[in-house]
C-alpha positions in Angstrom: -0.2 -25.5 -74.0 2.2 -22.6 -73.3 0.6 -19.3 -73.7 -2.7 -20.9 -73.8 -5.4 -17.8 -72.7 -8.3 -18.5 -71.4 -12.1 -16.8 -71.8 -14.0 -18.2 -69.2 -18.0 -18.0 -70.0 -20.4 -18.4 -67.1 -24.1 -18.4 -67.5 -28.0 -19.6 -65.9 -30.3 -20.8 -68.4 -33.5 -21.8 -66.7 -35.5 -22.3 -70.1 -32.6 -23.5 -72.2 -31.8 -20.3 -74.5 -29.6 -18.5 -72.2 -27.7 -22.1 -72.5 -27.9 -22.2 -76.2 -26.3 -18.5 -76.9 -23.6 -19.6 -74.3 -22.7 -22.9 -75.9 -22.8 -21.1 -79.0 -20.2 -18.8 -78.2 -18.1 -22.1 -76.6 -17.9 -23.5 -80.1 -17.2 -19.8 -82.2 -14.1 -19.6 -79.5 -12.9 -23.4 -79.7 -11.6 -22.2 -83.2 -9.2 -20.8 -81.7 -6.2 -23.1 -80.8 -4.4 -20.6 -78.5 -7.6 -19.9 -76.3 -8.9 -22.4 -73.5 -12.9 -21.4 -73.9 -14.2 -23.1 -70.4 -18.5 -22.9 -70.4 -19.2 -23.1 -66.5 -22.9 -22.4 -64.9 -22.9 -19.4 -62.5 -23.6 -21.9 -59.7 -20.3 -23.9 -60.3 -18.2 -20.3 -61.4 -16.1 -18.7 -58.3 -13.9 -16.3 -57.6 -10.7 -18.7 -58.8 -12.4 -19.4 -62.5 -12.6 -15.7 -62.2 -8.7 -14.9 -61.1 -7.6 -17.7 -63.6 -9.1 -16.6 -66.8 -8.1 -13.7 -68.9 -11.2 -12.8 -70.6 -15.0 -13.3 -69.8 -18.3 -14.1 -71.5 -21.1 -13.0 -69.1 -24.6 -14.9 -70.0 -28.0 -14.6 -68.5 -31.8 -14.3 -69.1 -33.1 -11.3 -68.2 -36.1 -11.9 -65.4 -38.1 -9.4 -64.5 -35.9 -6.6 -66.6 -32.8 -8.1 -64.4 -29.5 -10.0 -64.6 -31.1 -14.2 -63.3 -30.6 -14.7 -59.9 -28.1 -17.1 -60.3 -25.8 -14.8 -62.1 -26.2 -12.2 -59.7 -25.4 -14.9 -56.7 -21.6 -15.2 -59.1 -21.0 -11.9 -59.2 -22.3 -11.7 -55.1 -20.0 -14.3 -54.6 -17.4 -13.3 -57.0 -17.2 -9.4 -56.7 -14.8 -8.6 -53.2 -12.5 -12.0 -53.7 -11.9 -10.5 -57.3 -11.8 -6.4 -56.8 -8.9 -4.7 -57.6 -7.1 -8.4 -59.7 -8.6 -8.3 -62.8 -8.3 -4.5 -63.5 -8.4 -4.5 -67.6 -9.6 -7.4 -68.3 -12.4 -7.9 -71.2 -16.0 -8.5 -71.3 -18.7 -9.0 -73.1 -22.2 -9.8 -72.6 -25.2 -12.4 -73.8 -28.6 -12.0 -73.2 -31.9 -13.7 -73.9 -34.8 -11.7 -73.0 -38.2 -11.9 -73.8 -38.9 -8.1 -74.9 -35.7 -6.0 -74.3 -32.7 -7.2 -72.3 -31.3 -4.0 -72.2 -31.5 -3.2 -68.4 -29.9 -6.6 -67.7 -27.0 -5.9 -69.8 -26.9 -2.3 -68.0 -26.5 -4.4 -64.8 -23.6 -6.3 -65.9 -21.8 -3.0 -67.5 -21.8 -1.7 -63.8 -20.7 -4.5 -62.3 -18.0 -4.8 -64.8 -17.2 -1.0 -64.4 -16.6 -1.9 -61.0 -14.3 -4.7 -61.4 -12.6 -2.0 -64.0 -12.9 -4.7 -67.0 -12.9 -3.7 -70.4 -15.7 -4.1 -72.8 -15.1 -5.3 -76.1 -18.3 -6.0 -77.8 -21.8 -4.5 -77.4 -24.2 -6.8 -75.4 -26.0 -9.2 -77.8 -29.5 -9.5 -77.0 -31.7 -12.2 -78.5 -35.3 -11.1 -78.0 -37.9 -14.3 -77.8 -40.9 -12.4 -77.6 -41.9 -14.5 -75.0 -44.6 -12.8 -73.3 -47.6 -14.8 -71.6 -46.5 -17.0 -68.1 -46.7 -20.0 -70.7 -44.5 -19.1 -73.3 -42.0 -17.3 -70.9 -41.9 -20.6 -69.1 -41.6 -22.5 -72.3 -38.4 -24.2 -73.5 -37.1 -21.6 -76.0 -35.1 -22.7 -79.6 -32.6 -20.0 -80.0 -32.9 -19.2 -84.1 -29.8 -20.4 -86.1 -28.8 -17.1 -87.1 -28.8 -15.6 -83.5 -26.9 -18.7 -82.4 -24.6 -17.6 -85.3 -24.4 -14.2 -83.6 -23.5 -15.7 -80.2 -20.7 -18.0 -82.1 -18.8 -15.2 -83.9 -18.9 -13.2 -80.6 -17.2 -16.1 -79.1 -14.4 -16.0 -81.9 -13.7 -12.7 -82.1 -13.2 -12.7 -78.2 -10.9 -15.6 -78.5 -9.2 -14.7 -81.8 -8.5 -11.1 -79.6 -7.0 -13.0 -76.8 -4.8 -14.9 -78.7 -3.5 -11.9 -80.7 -2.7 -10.0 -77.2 -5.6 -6.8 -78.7 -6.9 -7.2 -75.3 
């Protein structure tokens, strides 16, 4: 489709909730008829999905109060082929953490500083109090509302890319 933006969301889900939030936000942006919402895991998101899309939906567990190390391999991988051709560009950020996520979305804010992209929403965080080694290795079942929270993120980023606001 002519015009057609696109918001490209990458993510690593080793439990499934990280997964979840991102599909979540998948379906709140395929709303939006103008807007190509393309769900790709960090291992199979490169620096072309990066150049090609015009908007971004960054999604991780936090592990060990850090961005996955899958997502940090994408933005290894991703950060010099991209420097200095997606100046402007928005962001936002999803993360499922177990007590506080916030230093994982403090890791994505610099790296999106550096890359000079734009954020457009806080970070959501979806705490799942997950702390023993079992229940942090558990399958998690991301709560409806919070999956409700991931959704409209993903429609107001697409609805915003459609109207040109950023």
């Amino acid at each position: 489709m002519a015009g057609t933006k696109t918001l490209l969301i990458v993510y690593h889900s080793l439990t499934g909730g990280t997964a979840q939030m991102a599909e979540a936000a998948r379906g709140g942006a395929a709303g939006e008829p103008a807007v190509q919402a393309r769900l790709l895991h960090a291992a199979q998101a490169g620096p072309a999905e990066m150049l090609a899309a015009d908007g971004y939906l960054f999604a991780t567990p936090e592990n060990l109060a850090a961005v996955s190390g899958q997502l940090k391999d994408f933005f290894d991988r991703c950060y010099y082929p991209v420097l200095e051709r997606i100046n402007g560009r928005p962001y936002a950020s999803l993360i499922c953490a177990g007590s506080d996520g916030h230093n994982a979305a403090r890791q994505i804010a610099r790296i999106a500083t550096g890359w000079r992209l734009r954020a457009v929403a806080e970070p959501l965080i979806v705490c799942t109090h997950a702390q023993t080694p079992e229940a942090i290795a558990a399958p998690k079942r991301i709560a409806a509302h919070e999956l409700q929270r991931c959704s409209a993120l993903g429609e107001a980023l697409a609805a915003g890319l459609a109207l040109g606001v950023f």
